[in-house]
C-alpha positions in Angstrom: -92.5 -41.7 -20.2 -96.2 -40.9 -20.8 -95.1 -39.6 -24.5 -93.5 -42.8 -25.8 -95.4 -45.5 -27.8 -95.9 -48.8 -26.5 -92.5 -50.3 -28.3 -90.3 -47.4 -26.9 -91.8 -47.8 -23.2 -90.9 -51.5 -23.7 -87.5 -50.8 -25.3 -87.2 -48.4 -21.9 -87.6 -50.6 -19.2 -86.0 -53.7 -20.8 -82.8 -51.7 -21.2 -82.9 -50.1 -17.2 -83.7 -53.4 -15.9 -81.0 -55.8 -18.4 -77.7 -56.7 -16.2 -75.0 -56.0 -18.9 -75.6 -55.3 -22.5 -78.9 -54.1 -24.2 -79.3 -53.4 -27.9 -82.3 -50.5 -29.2 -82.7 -51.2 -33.1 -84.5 -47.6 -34.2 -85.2 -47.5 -37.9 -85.9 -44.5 -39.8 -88.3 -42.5 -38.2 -89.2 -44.2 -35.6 -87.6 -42.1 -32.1 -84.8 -43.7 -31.3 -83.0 -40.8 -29.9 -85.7 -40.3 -27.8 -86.1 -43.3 -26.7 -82.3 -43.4 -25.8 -82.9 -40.0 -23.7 -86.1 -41.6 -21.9 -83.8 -44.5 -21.6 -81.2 -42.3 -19.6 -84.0 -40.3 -17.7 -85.2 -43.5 -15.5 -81.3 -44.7 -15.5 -80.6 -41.3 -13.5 -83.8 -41.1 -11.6 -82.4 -44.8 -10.6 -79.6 -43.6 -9.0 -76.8 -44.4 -12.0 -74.0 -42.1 -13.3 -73.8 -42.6 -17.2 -71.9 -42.1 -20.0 -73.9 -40.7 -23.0 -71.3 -40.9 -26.0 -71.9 -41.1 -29.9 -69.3 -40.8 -32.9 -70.6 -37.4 -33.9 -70.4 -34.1 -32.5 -73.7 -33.0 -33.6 -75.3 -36.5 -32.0 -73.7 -35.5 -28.7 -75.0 -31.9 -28.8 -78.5 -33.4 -29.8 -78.7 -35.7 -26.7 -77.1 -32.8 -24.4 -80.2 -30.9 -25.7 -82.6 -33.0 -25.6 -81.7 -33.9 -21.9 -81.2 -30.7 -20.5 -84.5 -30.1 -21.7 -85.6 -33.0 -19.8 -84.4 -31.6 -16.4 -81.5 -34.1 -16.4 -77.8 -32.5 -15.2 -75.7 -33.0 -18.2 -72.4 -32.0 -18.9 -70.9 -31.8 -22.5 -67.0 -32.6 -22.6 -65.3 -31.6 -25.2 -63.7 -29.1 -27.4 -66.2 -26.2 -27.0 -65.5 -24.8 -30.8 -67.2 -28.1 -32.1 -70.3 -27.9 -29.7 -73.8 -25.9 -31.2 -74.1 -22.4 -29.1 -77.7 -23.5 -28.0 -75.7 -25.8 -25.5 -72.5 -24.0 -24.5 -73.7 -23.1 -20.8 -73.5 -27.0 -20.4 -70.1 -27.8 -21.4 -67.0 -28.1 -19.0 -65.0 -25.5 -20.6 -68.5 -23.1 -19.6 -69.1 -24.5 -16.2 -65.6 -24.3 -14.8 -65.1 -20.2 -15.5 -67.9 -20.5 -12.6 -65.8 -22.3 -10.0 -63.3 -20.5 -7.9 -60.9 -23.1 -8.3 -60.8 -22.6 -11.9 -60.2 -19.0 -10.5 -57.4 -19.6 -9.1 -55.9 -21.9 -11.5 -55.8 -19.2 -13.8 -54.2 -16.1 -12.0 -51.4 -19.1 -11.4 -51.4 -19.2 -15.2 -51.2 -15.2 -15.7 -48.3 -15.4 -12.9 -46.3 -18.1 -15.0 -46.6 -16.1 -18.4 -44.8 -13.1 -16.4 -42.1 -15.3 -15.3 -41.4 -16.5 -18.6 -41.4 -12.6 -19.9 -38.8 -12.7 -16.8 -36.6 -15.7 -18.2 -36.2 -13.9 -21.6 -33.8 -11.8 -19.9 -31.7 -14.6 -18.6 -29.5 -17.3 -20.9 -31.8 -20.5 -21.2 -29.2 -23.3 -20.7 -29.2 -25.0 -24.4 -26.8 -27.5 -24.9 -24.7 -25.1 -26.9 -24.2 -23.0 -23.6 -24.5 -26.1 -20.7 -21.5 -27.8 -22.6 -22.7 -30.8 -20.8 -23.4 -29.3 -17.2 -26.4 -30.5 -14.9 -29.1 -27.3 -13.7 -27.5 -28.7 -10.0 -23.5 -28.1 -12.2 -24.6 -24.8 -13.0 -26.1 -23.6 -9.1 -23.0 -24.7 -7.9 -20.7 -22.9 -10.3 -22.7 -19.6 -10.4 -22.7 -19.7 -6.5 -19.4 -19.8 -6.6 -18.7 -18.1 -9.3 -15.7 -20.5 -10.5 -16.0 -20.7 -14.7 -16.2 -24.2 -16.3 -15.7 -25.3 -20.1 -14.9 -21.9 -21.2 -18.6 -20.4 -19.5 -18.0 -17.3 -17.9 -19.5 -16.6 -14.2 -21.7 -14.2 -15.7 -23.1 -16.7 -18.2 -23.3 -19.3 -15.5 -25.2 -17.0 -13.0 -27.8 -15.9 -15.9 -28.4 -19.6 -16.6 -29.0 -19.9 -13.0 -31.4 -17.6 -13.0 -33.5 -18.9 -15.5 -33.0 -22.5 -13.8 -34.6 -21.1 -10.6 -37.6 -19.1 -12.7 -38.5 -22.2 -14.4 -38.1 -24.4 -10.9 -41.4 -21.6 -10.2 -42.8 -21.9 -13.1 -42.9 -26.1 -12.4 -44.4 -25.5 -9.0 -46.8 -23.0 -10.1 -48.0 -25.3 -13.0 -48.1 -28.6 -10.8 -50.3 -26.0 -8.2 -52.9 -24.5 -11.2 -52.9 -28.3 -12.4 -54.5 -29.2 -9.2 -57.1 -26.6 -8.8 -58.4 -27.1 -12.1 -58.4 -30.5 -11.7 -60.6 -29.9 -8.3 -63.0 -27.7 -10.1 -63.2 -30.5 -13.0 -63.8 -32.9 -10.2 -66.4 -31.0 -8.6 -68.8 -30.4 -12.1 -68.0 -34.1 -12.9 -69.4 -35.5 -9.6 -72.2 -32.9 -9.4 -73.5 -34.3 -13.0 -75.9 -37.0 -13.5 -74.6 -37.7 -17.1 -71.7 -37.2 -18.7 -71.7 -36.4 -22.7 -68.6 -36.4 -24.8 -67.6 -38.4 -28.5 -65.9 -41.6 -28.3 -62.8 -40.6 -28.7 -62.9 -37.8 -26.1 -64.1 -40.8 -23.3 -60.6 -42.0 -23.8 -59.2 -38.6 -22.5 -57.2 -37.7 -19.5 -60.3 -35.4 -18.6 -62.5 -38.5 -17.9 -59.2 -41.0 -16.8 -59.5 -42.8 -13.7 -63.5 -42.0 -13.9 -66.0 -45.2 -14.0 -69.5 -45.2 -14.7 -72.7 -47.4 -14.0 -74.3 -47.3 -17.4 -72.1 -46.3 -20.6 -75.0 -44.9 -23.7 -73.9 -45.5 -27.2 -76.2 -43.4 -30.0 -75.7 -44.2 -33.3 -73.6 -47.2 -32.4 -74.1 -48.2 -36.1 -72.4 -45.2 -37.3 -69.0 -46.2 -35.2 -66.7 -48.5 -35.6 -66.1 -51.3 -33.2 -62.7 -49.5 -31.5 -64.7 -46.2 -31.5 -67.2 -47.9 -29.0 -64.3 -49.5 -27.4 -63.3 -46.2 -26.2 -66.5 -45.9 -23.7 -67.0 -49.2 -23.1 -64.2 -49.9 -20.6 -65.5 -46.8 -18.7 -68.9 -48.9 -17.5 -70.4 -51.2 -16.0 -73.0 -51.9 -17.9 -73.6 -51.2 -21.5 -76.7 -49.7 -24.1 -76.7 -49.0 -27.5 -78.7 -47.6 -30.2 -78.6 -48.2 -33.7 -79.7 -49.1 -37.2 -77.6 -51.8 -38.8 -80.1 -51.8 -41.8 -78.5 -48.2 -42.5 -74.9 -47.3 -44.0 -72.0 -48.8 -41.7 -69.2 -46.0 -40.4 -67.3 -44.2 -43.4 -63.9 -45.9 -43.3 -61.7 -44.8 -45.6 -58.9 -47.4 -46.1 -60.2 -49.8 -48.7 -57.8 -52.7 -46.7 -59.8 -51.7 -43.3 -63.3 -51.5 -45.3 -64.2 -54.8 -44.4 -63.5 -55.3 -41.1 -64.4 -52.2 -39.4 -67.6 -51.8 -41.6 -68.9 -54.6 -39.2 -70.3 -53.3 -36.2 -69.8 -53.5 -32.4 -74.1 -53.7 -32.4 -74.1 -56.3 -35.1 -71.6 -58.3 -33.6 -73.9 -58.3 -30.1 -76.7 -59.2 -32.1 -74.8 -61.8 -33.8 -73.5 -63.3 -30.4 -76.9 -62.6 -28.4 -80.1 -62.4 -31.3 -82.8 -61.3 -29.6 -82.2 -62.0 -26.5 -81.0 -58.4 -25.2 -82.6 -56.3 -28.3 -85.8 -54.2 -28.5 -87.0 -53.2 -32.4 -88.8 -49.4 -32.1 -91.8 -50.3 -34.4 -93.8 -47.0 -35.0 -92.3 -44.8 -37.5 -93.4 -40.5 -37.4 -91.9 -39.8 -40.8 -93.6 -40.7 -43.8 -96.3 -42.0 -46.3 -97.0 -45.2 -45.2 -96.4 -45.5 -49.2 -92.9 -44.5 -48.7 -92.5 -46.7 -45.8 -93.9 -49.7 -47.0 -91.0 -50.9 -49.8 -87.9 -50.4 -47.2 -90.3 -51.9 -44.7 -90.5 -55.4 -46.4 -86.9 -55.0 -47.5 -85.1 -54.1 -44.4 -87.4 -55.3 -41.2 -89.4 -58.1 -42.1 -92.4 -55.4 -42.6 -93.2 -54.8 -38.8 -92.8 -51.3 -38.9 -95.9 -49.4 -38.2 -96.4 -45.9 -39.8 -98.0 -43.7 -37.3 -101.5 -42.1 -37.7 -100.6 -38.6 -38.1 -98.3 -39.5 -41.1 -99.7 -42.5 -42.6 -101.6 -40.9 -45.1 -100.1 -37.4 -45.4 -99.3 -36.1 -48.9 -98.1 -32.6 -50.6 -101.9 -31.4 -50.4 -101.4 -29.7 -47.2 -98.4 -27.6 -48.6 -98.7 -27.5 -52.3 -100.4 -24.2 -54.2 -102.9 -26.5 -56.5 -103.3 -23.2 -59.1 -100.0 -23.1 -59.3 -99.2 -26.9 -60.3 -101.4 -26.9 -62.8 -99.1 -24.7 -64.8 -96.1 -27.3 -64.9 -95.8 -28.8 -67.9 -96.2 -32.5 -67.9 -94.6 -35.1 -66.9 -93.6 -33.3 -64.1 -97.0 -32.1 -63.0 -97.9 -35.9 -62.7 -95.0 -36.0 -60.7 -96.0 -33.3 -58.2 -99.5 -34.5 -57.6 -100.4 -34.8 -53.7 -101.6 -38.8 -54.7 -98.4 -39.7 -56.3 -96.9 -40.3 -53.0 -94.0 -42.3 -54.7 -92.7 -42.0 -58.4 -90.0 -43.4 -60.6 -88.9 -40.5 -63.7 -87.5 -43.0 -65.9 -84.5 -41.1 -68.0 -82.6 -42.4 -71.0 -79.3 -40.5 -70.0 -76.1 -42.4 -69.8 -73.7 -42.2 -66.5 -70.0 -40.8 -67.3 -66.6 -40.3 -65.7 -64.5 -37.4 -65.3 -61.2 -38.3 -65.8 -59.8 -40.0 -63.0 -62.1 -40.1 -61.1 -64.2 -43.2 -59.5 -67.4 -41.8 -59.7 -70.1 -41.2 -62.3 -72.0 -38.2 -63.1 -75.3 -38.4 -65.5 -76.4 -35.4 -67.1 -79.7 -36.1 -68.2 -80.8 -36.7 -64.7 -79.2 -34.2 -63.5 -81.4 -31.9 -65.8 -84.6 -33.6 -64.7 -83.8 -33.1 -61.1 -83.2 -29.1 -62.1 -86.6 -28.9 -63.3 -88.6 -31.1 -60.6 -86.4 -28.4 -57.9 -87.7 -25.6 -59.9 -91.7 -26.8 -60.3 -91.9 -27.9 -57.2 -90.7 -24.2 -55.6 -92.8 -22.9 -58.2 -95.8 -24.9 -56.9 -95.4 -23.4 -53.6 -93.1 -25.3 -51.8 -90.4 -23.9 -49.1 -86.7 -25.0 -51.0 -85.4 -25.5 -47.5 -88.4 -28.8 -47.3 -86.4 -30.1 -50.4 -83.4 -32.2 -50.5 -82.1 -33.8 -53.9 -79.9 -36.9 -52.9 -77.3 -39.2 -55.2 -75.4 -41.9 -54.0 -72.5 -40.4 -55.8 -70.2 -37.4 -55.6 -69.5 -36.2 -59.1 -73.5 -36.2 -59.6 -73.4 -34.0 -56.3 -70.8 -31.3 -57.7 -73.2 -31.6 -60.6 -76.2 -30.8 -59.5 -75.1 -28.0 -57.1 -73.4 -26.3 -60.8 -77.1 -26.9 -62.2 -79.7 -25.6 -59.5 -79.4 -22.3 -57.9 -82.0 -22.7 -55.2 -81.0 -20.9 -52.2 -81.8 -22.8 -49.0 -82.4 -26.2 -51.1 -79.9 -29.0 -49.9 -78.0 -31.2 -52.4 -76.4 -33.7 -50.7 -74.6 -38.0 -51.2 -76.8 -40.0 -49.8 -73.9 -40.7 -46.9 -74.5 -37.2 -45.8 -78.0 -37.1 -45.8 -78.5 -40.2 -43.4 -80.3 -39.1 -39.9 -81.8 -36.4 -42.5 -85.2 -35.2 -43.1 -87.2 -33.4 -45.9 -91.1 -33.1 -46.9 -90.2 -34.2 -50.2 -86.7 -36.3 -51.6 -85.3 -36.3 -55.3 -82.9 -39.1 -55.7 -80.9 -39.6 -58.8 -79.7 -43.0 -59.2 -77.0 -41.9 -61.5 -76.2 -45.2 -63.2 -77.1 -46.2 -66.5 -75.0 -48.4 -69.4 -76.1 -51.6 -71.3 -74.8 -54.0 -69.1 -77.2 -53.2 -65.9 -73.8 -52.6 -63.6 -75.0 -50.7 -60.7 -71.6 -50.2 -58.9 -72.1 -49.9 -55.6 -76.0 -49.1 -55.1 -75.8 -53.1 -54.7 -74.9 -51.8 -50.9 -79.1 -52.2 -50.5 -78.4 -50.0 -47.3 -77.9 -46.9 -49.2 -81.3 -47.4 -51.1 -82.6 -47.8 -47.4 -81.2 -44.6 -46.4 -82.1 -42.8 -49.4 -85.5 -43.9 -49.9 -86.5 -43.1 -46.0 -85.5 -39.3 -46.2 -88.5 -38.1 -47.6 -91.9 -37.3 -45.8 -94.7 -36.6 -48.0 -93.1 -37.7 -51.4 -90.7 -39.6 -52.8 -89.1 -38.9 -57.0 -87.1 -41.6 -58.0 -85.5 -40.2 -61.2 -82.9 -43.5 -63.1 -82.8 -45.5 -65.9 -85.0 -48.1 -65.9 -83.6 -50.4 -67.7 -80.2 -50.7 -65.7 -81.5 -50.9 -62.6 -84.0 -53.7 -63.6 -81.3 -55.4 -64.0 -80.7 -56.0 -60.5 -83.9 -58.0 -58.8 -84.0 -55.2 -55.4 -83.9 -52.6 -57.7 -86.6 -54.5 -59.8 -88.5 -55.0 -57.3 -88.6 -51.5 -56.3 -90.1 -50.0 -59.6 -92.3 -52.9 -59.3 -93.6 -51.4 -56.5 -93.7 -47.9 -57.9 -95.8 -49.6 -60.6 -98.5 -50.8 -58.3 -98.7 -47.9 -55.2 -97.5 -45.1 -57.4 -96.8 -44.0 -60.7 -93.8 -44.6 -63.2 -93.3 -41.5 -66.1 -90.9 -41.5 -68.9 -89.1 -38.7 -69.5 -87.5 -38.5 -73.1 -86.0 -35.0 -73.2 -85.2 -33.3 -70.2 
């Protein structure tokens, strides 16, 4: 645990030693993953058989990873098309082609696909032949050859035949059951931790299986029956989370509301800080880009680390080449402008029938800040241009052909990362309705993507409206620097 800051190493050993239930709160940037693997590390030197689960495939394969790495026997469960290639010599599916028993399960299999080439041959007895008869009717009468309800002997022996075959094929089946169970059984008990989604801990792979510790990453990101799932399998439970970030994507408007609320919120609510550690050092960004979402979201006791604290664009940015970009977007690009707000005068729309909104203007203004700041030297795959809504998204993926440069929502850019973020609020109309960037955790999420700098391109106006969002160009104002842009 010699790697892990003072707050992890005390988020560590509070979580091994609780009895029952202990909460991690990791905002952005600040390890909780790896503090959740650390976490599992002493639990399994300890002596305890865990559970690692999460909502996502990608989370799972990420602590698989990150364990293995580690030293730690792991074992991913699951559906071996969904896991990343870097870890498939640690799934089941992987590890039981290695056990004889798995061996001998399948030449059972082969056998039973030749006796049911065999049955084709024979009359399988569907009602429209049985007429009513029992398989033990139909032995009899073919034995004895005596015809029943208009069934000839021969059709009664031929449906005995395939009655018989398919008697084999049961026994055969019940006997390659077994083995592979046994081989399942034996990679299960060999493995210090056990990694699979959710849902797949509710499978008859892992029934009748118990654990001492049950892991939940980004517990924050499931629903409370999602954890459910795990939970029953353990004695004791940890999570990890950030319930300052977006809730789990439920679809159903009528469910919205009560599965938005969390299994970790609801801990916290019952417990407070009783059985919680907050991970206070972030390794992300600017302390400028930190500092806003910091006050906001966690009572401003997040720490940005040394080796990010002060680091800008200088380090990756061709200076020569900015100073050919017109202004007000060279302003924008500048290393020391850590954080900026591009205030547009474009209004939002809607396509017809549609929910979202889409703003043009912006859209424009977040083509030419992609294409300066590539120009300027910049890597497109250490961009990522963010709105909170859809219809802007299918916009600005029509407007900026940038190979390798991610456009994304907001939603699927959370547990995302990029040296530099353009967000485009989208929303703009005379009565400062701001739809639903009143959830404040989707401002969270979006401001705490970016690294090195942070373009905030909206109207103004609008979103003054509203005091967070008042606040925040408020605090643009002061730490950074707020441009107008008039003609995109």
């Amino acid at each position: 645990m010699s790697e892990l800051n003072e707050y992890q190493k005390e988020a560590v050993r509070k979580a091994v030693e609780a009895e029952k239930v202990f909460l991690i709160h990791g905002p952005p940037g600040t390890g909780k993953t790896t503090t959740l693997v650390a976490c599992i590390e002493e639990l399994v030197r300890r002596g305890n058989k865990v559970l690692a689960v999460a909502d996502s495939n990608i989370a799972v394969d990420n602590l698989v990873e990150r364990l293995v790495q580690k030293g730690v026997k792991a074992v991913r469960v699951g559906n071996p098309v969904r896991v990343l290639k870097t870890i498939r010599m640690h799934t089941l599916d992987y590890l039981l082609e290695l056990e004889p028993e798995f061996e001998r399960a399948k030449k059972l299999y082969e056998e039973i696909e030749k006796i049911k080439e065999e049955q084709k041959r024979y009359v399988r007895p569907e009602p429209r032949y049985r007429r009513g008869l029992s398989d033990e009717e139909i032995l009899k009468r073919a034995k004895t050859g005596t015809p029943v309800r208009g069934l000839s002997p021969k059709i009664l022996r031929s449906m005995a035949k395939w009655i018989k075959l398919q008697e084999k094929v049961k026994e055969l089946y019940e006997k390659a059951k077994k083995e592979e169970e046994k081989a399942v059984n034996k990679i299960l008990k060999r493995s210090e931790v056990v990694c699979t989604t959710n849902s797949t801990a509710g499978s008859e792979i892992l029934e009748g299986y118990t654990f001492d510790v049950v892991v939940i990453d980004e517990a924050t990101q499931a629903t409370e029956p999602s954890c459910l799932i795990p939970l029953v399998k353990g004695k004791k439970l940890i999570m990890a989370g950030d319930h300052k970030q977006l809730p789990p994507t439920v679809l159903s408007e009528e469910a919205k509301e009560g599965l938005s609320y969390t299994l970790f919120e609801r801990l916290i609510d019952l417990y407070g800080e009783k059985f919680y550690a907050l991970l206070r050092i972030q390794y992300r960004m600017n302390r400028k880009i930190m500092d806003f979402s910091n006050r906001m979201f966690y009572g401003g006791k997040l720490i940005a680390h040394t080796s990010v604290a002060d680091q800008t664009l200088k380090e990756i940015i061709n200076e020569e080449r900015l100073r050919e970009v017109p202004s007000p977007y060279r302003e924008a690009l500048l290393p020391e402008n850590v954080i900026v707000f591009m205030d547009t005068e474009g209004k939002e729309r809607q396509r017809k029938g549609s929910s979202s909104f889409y703003n043009e203007e912006e859209a424009k203004v977040c083509k030419k800040l992609a294409e300066y700041l590539v120009k300027a030297g910049l890597k497109p795959e250490n961009v990522g241009i963010i709105s909170p809504y859809e219809d802007q998204v299918n916009l600005l993926e029509e407007l900026i052909k940038i190979e390798n440069l991610e456009i994304k929502t907001v939603d699927g850019f959370q547990g995302r990362e990029k040296e530099v973020i353009v967000i485009s609020f989208v929303r703009a109309n005379p009565y400062g309705d701001i739809g639903f960037l009143k959830d404040y955790r989707r401002l969270n999420v979006a401001i705490t993507r970016a690294k090195r700098k942070l373009i905030m391109v909206g109207n103004g106006e609008t979103l003054s409206k509203d005091k967070v969002y008042e606040e925040l160009i408020r605090y643009v104002e002061k730490e950074g620097v707020i441009l107008k842009v008039r003609k995109p």
